[in-house]
N, C-alpha and C positions, 0 to 999 in steps of 0.2 A: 483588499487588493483585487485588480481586474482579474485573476484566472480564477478567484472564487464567484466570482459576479457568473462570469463563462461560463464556470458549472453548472451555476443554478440556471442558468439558460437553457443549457442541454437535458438537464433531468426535466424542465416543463415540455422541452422538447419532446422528451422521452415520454411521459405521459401521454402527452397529444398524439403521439400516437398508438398508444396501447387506449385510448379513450380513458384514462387518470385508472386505471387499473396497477398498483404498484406493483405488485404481485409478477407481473407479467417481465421486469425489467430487472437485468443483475448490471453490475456497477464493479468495473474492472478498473482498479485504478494503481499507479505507481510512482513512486519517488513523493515529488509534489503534488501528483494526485490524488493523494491519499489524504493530505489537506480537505481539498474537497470533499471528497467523500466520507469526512468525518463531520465536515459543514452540516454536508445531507443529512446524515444520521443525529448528527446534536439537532436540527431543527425538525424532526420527525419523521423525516423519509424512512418507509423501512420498503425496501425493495427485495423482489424475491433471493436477493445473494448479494452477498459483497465481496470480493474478494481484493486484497492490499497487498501488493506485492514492495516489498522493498521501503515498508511505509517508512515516513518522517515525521519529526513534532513539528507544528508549528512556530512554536516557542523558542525554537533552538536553531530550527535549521540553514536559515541565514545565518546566525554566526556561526555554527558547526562548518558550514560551507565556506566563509571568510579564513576562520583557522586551515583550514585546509588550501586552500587554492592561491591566497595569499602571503603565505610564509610569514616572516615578522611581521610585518605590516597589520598582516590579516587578522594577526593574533591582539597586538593592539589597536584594532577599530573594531574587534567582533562583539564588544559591550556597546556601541553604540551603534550599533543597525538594525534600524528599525526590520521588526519581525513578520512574514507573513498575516493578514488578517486570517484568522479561520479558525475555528474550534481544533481540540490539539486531541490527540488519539488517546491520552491516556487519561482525561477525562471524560471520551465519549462512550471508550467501551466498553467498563465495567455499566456503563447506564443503560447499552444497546442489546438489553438482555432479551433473548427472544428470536434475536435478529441470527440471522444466515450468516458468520461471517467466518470468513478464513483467512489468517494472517499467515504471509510470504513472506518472514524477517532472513535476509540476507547475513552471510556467516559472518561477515566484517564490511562496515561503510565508515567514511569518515563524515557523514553526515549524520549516523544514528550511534555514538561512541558507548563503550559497555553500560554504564549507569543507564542512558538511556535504554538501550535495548531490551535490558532487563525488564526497564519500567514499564515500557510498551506491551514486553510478551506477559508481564505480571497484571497488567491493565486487565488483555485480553484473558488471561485464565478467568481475572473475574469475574468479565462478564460471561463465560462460558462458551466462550468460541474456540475455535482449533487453532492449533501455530502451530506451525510446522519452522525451524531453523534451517535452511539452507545451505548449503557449499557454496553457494556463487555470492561475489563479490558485489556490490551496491548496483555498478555499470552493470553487470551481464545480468544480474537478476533483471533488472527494468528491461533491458533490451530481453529476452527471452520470456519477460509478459507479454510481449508484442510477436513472440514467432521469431526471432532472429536469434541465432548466436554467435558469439566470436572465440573462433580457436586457435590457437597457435597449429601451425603446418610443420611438416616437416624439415621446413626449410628454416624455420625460427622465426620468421613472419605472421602476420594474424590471418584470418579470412573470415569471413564473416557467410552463415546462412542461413537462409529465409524460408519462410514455409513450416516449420517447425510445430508440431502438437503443442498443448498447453503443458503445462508443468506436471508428471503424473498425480502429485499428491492432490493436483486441483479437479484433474480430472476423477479421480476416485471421490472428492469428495462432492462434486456436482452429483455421481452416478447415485452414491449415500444418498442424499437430498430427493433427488428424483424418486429413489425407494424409499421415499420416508423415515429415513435415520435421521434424527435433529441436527446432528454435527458432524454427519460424514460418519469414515470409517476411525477407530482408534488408531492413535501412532502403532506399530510393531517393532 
């Protein structure tokens, strides 16, 4: 699919300018990005961090998103739509042993359903990275990778704000990283 092609566009990007230095380059990606960025890593990228917020499988998440958004309908076409191209997370990350990573799985999505979630954060113990379970829901988790979040007011309306620090658990475990701890700090 063309937003995996994108990606690999912007990580040669990304090199060029770190002069192909991998080291130098972390890899923030969410929902469907997360796609990618297991592209990256099944083809050898290892960059100094990765972090996945709200990740997806490949394999599922078009029809996971069909059941959802479609109602009947959705439910009966989600066996026949074609799937993302891209390596899927719970093949890549027991393999990406070594690698900087830190999974952001959101507390409930209707794109990542329990069996999945499981699989995903059981992927990641394999291969030896952090997961952290979150509170927020599939939407706010991804918007709140980006800095934004959306609240209910007091009026029973949303609002939405911007500018927002990273996730604390992301920022403790860059701070980890930076002090030479291989996987951040432990859950408490």
């Amino acid at each position: 699919e063309l937003f995996v092609e994108d990606g690999m566009a912007m990580w040669r990007a990304a090199l060029e300018l770190v002069d192909g230095d991998e080291g130098r380059i972390v890899v923030r990606a969410g929902a469907r990005g997360t796609i990618v960025a297991a592209e990256l890593l099944a083809r050898g990228a290892r960059p100094r961090a990765t972090v996945l917020y709200a990740p997806v499988r490949s394999k599922t998440v078009a029809a996971n998103a069909a059941r959802h958004h479609g109602g009947f309908v959705g439910w009966l076409l989600a066996p026949f739509i074609e799937r993302p191209r891209g390596a899927d997370l719970v093949d890549v990350l027991p393999k990406a042993k070594g690698a900087e990573i830190l999974v952001l799985l959101d507390g409930e999505s209707p794109y990542l359903p329990g069996d999945e979630h499981a699989a995903i954060q059981s992927a990641a113990e394999r291969g030896a990275h952090r997961v952290v379970v979150t509170p927020y829901l599939h939407q706010f988790l991804v918007q709140r990778c980006w800095g934004f979040e959306v609240a209910e007011n007091e009026s029973g309306g949303f609002e939405s704000k911007s500018g927002l620090p990273p996730v604390a658990e992301e920022v403790e475990w860059f701070s980890a990283i930076r002090a030479g701890s291989r996987r951040g700090p432990e859950p408490s």
